[in-house]
Residue frames relative to the residue before (quaternion, step in Angstrom):
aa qw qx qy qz dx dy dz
X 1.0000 0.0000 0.0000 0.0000 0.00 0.00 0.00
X 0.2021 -0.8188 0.5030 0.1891 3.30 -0.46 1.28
X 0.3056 -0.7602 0.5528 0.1525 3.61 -1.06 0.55
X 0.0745 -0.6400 0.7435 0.1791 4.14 -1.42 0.80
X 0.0073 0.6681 -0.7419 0.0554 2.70 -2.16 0.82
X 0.3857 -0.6056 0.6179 0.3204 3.81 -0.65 0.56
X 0.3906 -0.7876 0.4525 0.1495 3.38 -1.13 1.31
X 0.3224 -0.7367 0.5643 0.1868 3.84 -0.91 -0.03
X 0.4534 -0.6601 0.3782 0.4644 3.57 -0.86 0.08
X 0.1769 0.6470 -0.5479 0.5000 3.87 1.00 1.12
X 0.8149 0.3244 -0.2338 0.4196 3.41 0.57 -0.85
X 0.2464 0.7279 -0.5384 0.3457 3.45 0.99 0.60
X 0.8453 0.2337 -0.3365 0.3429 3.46 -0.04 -0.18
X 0.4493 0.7278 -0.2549 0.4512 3.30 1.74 0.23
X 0.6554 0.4820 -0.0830 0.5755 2.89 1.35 -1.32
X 0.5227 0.5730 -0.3449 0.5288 3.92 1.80 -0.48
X 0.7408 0.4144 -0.2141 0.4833 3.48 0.60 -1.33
X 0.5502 0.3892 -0.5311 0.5135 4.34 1.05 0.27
X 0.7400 0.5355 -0.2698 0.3047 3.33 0.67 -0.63
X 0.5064 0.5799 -0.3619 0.5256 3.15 1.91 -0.78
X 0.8549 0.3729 -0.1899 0.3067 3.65 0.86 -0.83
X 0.4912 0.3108 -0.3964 0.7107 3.14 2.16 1.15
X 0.1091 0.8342 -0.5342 -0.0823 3.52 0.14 0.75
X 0.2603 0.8557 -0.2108 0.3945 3.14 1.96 -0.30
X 0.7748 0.3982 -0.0845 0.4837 3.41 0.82 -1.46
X 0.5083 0.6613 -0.2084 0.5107 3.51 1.75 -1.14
X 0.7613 0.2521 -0.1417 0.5804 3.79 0.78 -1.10
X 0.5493 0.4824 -0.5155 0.4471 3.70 0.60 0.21
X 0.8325 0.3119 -0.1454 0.4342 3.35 0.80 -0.97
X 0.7986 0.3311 -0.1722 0.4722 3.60 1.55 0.32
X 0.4438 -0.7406 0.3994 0.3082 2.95 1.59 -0.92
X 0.7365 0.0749 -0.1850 0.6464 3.38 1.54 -0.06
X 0.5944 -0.6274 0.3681 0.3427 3.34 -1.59 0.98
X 0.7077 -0.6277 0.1480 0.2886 3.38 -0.80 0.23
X 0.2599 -0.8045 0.5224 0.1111 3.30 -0.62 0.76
X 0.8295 -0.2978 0.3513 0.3158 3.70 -1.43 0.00
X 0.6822 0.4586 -0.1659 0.5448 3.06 0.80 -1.61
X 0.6403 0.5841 -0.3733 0.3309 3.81 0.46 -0.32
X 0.5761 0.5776 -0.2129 0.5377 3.16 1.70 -1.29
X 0.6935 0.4748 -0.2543 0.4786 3.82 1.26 -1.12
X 0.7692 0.4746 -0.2930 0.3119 3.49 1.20 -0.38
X 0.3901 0.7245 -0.3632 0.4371 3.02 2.29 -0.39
X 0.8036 0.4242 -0.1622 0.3846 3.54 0.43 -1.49
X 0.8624 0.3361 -0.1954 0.3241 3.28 1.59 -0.56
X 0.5018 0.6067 -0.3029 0.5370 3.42 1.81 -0.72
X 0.0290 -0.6382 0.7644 -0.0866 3.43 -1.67 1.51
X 0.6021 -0.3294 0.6267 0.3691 3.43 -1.90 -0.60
X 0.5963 -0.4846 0.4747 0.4292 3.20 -1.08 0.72
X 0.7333 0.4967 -0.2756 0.3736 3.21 -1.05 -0.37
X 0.7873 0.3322 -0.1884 0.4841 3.67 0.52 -1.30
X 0.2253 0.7409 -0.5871 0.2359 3.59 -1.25 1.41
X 0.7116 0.1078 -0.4425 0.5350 3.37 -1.46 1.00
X 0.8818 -0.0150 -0.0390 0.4698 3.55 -1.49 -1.62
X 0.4442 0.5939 -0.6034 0.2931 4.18 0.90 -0.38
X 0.7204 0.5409 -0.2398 0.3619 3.80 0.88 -1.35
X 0.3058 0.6748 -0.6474 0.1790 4.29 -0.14 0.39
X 0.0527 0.5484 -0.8338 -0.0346 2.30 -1.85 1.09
X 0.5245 -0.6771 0.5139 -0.0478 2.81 -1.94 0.84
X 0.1537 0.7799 -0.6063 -0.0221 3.57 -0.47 0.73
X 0.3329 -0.6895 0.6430 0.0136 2.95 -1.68 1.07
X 0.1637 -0.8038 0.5596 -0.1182 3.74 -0.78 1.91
X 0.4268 -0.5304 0.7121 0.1715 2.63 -1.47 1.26
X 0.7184 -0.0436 0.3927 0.5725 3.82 -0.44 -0.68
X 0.8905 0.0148 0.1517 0.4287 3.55 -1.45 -0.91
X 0.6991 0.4924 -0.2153 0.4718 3.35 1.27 -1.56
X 0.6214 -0.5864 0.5076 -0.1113 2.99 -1.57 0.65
X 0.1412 0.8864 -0.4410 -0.0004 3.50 1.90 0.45
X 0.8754 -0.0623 0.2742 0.3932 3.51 0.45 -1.27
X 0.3371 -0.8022 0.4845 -0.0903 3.18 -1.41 1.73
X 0.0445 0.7823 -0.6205 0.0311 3.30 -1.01 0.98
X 0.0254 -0.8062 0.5548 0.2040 3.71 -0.92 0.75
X 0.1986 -0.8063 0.5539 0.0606 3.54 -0.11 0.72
X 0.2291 -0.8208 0.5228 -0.0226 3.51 -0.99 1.10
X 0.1366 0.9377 -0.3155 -0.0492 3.84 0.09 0.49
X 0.7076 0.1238 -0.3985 0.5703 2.73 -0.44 1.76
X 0.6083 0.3032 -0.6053 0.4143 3.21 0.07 1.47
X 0.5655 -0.0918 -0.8011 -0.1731 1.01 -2.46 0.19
X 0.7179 0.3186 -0.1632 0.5971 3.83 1.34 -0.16
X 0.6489 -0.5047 0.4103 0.3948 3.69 -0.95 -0.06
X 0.7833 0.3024 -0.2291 0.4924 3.75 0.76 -0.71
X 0.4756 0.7011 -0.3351 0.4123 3.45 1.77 0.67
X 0.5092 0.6045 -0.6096 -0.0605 3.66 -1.11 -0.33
X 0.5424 -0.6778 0.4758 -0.1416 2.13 -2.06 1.45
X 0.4899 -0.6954 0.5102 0.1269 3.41 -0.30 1.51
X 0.1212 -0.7835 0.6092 0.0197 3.92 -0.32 0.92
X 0.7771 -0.1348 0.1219 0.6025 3.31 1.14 -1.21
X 0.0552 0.7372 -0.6718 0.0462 3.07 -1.78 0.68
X 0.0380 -0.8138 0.4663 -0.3446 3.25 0.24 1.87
X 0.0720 -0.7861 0.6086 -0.0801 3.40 -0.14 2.00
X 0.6181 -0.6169 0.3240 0.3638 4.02 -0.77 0.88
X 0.7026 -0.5012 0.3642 0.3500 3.94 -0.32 0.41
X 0.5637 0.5277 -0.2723 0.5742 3.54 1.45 -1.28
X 0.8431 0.3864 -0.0913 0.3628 3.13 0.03 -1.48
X 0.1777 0.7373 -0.5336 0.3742 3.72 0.89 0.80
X 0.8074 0.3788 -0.1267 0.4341 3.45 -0.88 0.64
X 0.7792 0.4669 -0.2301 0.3491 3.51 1.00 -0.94
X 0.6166 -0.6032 0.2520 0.4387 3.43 1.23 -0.11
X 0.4731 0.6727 -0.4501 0.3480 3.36 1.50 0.05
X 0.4341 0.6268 -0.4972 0.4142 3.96 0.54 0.43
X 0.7821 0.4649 -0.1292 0.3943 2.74 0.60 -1.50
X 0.5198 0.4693 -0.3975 0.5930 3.62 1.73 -0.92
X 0.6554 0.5786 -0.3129 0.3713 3.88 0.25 -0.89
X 0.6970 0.3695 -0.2411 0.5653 3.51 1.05 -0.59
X 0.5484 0.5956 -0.2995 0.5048 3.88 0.95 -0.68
X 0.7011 0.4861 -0.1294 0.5054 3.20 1.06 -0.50
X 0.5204 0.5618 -0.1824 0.6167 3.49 1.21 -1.09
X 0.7367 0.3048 -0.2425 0.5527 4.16 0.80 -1.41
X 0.4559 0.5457 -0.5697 0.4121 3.93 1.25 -0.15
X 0.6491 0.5776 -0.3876 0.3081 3.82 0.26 -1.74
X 0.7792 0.4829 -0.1200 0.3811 2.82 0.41 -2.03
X 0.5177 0.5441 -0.3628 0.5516 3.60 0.74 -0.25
X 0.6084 0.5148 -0.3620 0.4835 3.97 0.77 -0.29
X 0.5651 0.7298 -0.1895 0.3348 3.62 0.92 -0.56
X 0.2350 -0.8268 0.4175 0.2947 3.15 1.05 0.07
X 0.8263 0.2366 -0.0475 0.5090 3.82 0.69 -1.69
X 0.6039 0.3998 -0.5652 0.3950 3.25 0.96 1.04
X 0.3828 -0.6771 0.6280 -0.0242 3.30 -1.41 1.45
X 0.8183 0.3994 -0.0621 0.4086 3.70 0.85 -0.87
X 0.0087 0.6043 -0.7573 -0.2474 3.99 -0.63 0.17
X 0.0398 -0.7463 0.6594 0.0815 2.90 -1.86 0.36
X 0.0138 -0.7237 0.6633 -0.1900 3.93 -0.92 0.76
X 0.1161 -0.7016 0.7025 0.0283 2.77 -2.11 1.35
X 0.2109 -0.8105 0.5232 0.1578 3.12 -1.16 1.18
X 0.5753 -0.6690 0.3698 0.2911 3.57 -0.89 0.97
X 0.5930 -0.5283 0.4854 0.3656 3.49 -0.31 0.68
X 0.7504 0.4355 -0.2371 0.4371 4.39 0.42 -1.32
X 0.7391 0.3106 -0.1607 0.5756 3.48 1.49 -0.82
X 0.0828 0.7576 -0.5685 0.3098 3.90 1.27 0.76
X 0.7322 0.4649 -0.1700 0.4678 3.49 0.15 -1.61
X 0.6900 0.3167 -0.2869 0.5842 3.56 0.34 -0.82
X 0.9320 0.2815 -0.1487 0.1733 3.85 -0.17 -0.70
X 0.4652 0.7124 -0.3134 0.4217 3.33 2.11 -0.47
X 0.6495 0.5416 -0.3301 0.4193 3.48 0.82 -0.90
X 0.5586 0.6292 -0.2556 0.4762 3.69 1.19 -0.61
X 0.5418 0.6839 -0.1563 0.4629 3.26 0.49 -1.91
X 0.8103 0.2670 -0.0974 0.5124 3.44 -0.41 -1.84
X 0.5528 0.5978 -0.4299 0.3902 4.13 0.79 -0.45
X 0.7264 0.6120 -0.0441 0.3096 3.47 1.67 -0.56
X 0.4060 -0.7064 0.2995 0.4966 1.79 1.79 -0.64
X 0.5529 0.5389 -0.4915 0.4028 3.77 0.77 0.58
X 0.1745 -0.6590 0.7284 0.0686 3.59 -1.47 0.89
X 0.6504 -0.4963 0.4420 0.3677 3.49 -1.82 0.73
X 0.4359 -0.6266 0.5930 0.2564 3.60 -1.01 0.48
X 0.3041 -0.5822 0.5634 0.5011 4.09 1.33 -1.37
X 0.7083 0.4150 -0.4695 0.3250 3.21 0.05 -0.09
X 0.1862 -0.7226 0.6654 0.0190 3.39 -1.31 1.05
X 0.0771 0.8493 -0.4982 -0.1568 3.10 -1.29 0.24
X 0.5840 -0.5951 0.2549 0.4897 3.88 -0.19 -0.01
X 0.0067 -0.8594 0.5102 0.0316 3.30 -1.27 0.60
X 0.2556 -0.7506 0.6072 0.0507 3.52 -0.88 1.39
X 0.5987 0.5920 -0.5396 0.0070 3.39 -1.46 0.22
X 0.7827 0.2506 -0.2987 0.4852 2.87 -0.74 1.42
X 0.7308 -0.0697 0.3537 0.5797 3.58 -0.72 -1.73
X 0.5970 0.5438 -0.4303 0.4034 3.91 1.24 -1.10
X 0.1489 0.7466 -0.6265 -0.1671 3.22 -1.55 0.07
X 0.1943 0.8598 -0.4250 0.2056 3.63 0.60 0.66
X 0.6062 -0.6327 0.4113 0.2512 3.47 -1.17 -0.93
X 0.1233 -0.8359 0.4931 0.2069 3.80 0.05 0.68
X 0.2665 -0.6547 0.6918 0.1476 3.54 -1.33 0.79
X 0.4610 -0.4609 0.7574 -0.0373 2.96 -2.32 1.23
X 0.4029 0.5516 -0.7294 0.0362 2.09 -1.57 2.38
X 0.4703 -0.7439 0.4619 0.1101 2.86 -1.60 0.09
X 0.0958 0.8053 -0.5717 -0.1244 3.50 -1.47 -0.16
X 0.4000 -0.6659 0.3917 0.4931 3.61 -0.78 0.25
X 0.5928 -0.5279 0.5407 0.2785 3.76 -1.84 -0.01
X 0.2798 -0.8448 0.3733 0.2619 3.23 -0.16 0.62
X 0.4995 -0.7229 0.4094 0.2455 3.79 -0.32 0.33
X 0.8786 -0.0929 0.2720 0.3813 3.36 -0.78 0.52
């Protein structure tokens, strides 16, 4: 029986050990395997502007374990937006359908919102191959817009997409 819960920064080292077990995803999108500080930056780094209940992230439990992460951002990049930062299913657990439970969720929250109309998410250009095929299974398409993207060792381009929220 899997369990949600909105995470805390307690869950920093939880959130280390999904990532230890995609480390894959860590160096596409940074260049270096994962460290501590990633887990601290998941739960804590926003846009200016965005803070306390705008910021949720989600974890999805197996029991004890840690299966899966979502950080979900509302209202941005606009008010009738939020924006999918992450969505990060453990390495083991590829394949089984827990993305898709992790996102179903994510469209449960966001569906509470009254003035959001929009998911939004950017895939990194290094993790395209590993994440586009998802993405679009969702029902999200590229917006065209691209923008640059630095972190770490990466230097590349993120794509824009999108989809609408359903209603009621």
């Amino acid at each position: 029986m899997y369990e949600l819960r909105r995470l805390t920064a307690a869950d920093a080292p939880a959130v280390h050990d999904l990532l230890e077990s995609s480390p894959g995803y860590t160096l596409r999108i940074s260049g270096h395997p994962p460290s501590p500080d990633d887990a601290t930056e998941i739960l804590s780094a926003a846009p200016p502007g965005i803070t306390g209940e705008r910021k949720v992230d989600l974890g999805l439990f197996d029991g004890p374990v840690l299966v899966g992460v979502a950080d979900v951002l509302r209202g941005y990049p606009a008010e009738h937006q939020a924006y999918i930062g992450l969505l990060l299913v453990r390495g083991d657990r590829h394949g089984h359908g827990l993305g898709r439970r992790l996102h179903d969720h994510v469209l449960e929250l966001v569906q509470t919102w009254p003035e959001v109309s929009t998911l939004r998410l950017g895939v990194v250009e290094t993790n395209a191959a590993s994440a586009v095929g998802f993405w679009e299974a969702l029902g999200y398409e590229p917006t065209g817009e691209t923008a640059p993207y630095e972190n770490g060792a990466v230097r590349c381009s993120v794509v824009r997409y999108e989809r609408p929220v359903p209603k009621g």
